[in-house]
C-alpha positions in Angstrom: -105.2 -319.4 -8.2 -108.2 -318.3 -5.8 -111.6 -319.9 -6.7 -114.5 -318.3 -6.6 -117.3 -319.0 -4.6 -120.9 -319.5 -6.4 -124.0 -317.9 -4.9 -121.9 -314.9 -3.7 -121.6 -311.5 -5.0 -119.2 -309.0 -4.3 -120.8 -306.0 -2.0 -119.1 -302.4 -2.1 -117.1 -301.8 0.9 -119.9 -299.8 3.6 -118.1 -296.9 5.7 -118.4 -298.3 9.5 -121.5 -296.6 11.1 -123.5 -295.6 7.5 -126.7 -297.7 7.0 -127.4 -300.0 4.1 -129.7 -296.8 2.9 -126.7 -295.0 2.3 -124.9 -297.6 0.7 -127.5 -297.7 -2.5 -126.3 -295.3 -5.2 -129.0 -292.1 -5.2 -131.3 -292.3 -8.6 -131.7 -289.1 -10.7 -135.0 -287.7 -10.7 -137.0 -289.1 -13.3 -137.1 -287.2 -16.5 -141.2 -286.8 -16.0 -140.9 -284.8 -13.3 -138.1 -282.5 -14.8 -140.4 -282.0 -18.2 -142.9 -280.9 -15.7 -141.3 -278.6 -13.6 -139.2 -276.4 -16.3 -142.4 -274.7 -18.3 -143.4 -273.1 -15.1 -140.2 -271.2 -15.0 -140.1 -270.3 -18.6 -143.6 -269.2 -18.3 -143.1 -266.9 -15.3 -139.5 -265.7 -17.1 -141.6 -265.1 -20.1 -144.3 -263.0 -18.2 -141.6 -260.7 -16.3 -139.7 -260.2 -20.3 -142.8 -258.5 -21.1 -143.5 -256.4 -18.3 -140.1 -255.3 -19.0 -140.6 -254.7 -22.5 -144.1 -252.9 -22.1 -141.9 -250.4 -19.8 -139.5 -250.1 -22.2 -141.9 -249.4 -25.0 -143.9 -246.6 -22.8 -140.9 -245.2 -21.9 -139.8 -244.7 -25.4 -143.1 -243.5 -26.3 -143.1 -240.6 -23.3 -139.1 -239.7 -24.5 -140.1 -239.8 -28.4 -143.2 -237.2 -27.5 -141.0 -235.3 -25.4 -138.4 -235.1 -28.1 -141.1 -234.4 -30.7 -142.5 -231.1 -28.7 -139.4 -229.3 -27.5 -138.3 -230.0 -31.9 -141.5 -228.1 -32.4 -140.7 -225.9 -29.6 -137.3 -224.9 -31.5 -138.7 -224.9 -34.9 -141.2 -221.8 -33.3 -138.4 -220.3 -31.9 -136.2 -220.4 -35.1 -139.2 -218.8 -36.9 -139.9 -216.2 -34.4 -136.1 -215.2 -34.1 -136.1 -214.9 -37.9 -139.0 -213.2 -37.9 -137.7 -210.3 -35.6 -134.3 -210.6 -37.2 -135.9 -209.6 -40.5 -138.4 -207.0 -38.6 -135.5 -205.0 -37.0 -133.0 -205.7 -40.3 -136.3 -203.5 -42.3 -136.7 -200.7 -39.5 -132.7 -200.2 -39.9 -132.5 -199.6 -43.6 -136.2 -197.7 -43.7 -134.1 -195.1 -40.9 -131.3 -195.2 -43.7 -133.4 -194.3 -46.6 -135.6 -191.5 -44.1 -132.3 -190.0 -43.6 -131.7 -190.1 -47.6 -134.8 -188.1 -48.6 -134.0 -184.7 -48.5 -130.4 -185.7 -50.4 -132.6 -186.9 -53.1 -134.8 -184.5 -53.1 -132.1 -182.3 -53.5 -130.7 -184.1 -56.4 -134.0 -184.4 -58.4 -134.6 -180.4 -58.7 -130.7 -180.2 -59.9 -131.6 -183.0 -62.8 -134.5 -180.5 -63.1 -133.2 -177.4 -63.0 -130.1 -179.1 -65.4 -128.0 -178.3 -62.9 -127.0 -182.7 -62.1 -123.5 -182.7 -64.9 -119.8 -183.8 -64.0 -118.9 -185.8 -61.3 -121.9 -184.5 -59.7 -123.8 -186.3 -62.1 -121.9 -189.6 -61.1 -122.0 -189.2 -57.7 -125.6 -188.6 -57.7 -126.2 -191.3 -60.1 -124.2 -193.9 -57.7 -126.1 -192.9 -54.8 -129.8 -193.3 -56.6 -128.6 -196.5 -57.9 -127.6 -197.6 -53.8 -130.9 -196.3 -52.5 -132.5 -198.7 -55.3 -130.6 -201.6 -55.0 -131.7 -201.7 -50.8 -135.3 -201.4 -52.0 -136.0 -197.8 -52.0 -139.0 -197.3 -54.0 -140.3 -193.7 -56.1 -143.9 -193.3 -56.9 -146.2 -190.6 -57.4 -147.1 -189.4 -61.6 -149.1 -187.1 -63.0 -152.4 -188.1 -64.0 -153.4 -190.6 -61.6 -156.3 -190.5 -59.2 -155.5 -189.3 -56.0 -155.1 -191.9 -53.2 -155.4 -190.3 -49.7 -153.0 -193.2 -48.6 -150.1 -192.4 -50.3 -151.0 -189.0 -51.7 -150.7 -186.1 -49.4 -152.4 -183.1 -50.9 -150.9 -179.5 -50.6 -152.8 -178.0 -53.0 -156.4 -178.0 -54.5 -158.4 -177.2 -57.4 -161.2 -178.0 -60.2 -160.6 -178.9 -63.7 -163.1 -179.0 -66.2 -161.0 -181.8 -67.9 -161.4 -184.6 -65.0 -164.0 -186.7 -63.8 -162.2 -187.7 -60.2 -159.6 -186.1 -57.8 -157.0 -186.9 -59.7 -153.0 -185.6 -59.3 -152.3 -182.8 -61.5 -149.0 -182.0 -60.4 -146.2 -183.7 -58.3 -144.6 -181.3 -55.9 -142.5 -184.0 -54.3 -142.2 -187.8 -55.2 -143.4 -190.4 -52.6 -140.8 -193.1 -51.4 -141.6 -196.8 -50.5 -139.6 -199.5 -48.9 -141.2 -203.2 -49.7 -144.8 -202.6 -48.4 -143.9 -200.0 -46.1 -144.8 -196.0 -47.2 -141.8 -194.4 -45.8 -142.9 -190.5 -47.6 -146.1 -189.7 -49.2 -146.1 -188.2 -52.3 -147.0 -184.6 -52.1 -149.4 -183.4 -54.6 -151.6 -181.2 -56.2 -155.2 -182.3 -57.2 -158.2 -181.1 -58.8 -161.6 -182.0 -59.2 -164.6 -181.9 -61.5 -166.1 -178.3 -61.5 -169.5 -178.3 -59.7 -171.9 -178.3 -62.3 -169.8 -178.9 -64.8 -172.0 -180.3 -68.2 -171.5 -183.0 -69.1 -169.5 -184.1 -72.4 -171.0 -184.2 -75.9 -171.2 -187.6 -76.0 -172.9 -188.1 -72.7 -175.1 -185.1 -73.8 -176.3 -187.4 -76.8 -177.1 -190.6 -74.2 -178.8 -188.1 -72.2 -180.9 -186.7 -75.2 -181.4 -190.3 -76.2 -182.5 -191.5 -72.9 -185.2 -188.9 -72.8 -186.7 -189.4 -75.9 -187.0 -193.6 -74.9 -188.6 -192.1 -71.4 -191.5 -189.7 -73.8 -192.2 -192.3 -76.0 -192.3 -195.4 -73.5 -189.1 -196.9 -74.4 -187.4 -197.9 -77.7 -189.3 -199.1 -80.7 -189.6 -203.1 -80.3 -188.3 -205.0 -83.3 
């Protein structure tokens, strides 16, 4: 067996040429330094994360306003397409019932003359109850004042028995559709008489009134 020698220690093996430098094993950085080097980067990976996330909030903002105004762009164009579809869907059925007038003229004096029986009767019946049921509307009575906006007058005179132009006979019956006036209703009015007295019982509040007037006013209690 080999003995070993005291006092000396066994030296790694050095490459020929490489300095006793080289032979030393290299120490890691201590861990100071590394503690003190990393929060710089975090801090400067933190800054750019919110830069990036401020653009990505502005962004959304600009897109979300964007989206919000061309919805309410489509909603107004909905409502104005509707609009015009209803418009031009009214005009087409009021042309309809214009055209239908003088058929139901027609058929009102034969119900007046007695002339509307048989099928006639039916067939007249169905098309009133059509006309109706798209929103055709009659008007136009007896007895009520006269309304230059949906009365047309054709002919005049004075009554005794009326105290305002009122319709005292229907020559032909006005037609609405909805708010629309498609025919006035063609009339005949009358007026008070000029100079007509008045009533007995406004001659009494007349008498009355004149007496209160010669004797100062009416007896106080």
């Amino acid at each position: 067996m080999t003995e070993e020698t005291p006092g000396f220690e066994e030296k790694p093996d050095v490459p020929s040429g490489a300095t006793p430098e080289d032979a030393e094993p290299k120490t890691a950085p201590s861990s100071a330094a590394a503690e003190g080097a990393a929060p710089a980067g975090d801090t400067n990976q933190t800054a750019g994360l919110v830069a990036q996330l401020d653009q990505v909030r502005t962004a959304l903002g600009e897109r979300t306003a964007d989206l919000q105004r061309l919805q309410a762009e489509y909603q107004n164009y909905r409502r104005r397409v509707e609009r015009d579809r209803i418009a031009v869907k009214e005009i087409a059925i009021a042309n309809l019932l214009t055209e239908l007038l003088p058929v139901l003229d027609d058929i009102g004096r034969a119900r007046d003359h007695g002339e509307l029986v048989g099928g006639f009767k039916s067939v007249a019946e169905s098309l009133e109850g059509v006309a109706a049921k798209m929103g055709l509307q009659q008007f136009g009575k007896e007895g009520e004042p006269f309304d230059p906006t949906i009365h047309e007058a054709l002919m005049h005179s004075y009554a005794p028995d009326v105290t305002e132009t009122t319709c005292v006979a229907i020559l032909q019956p006005g037609y609405r559709f909805g708010e629309r006036t498609i025919r006035p209703a063609r009339v005949a009015v009358a007026e008070p008489q000029p100079g007509a007295q008045p009533a007995k019982g406004d001659e009494a509040d007349t008498a009355a009134a004149a007496d209160d007037k010669e004797s100062g006013g009416p007896d106080e209690g």
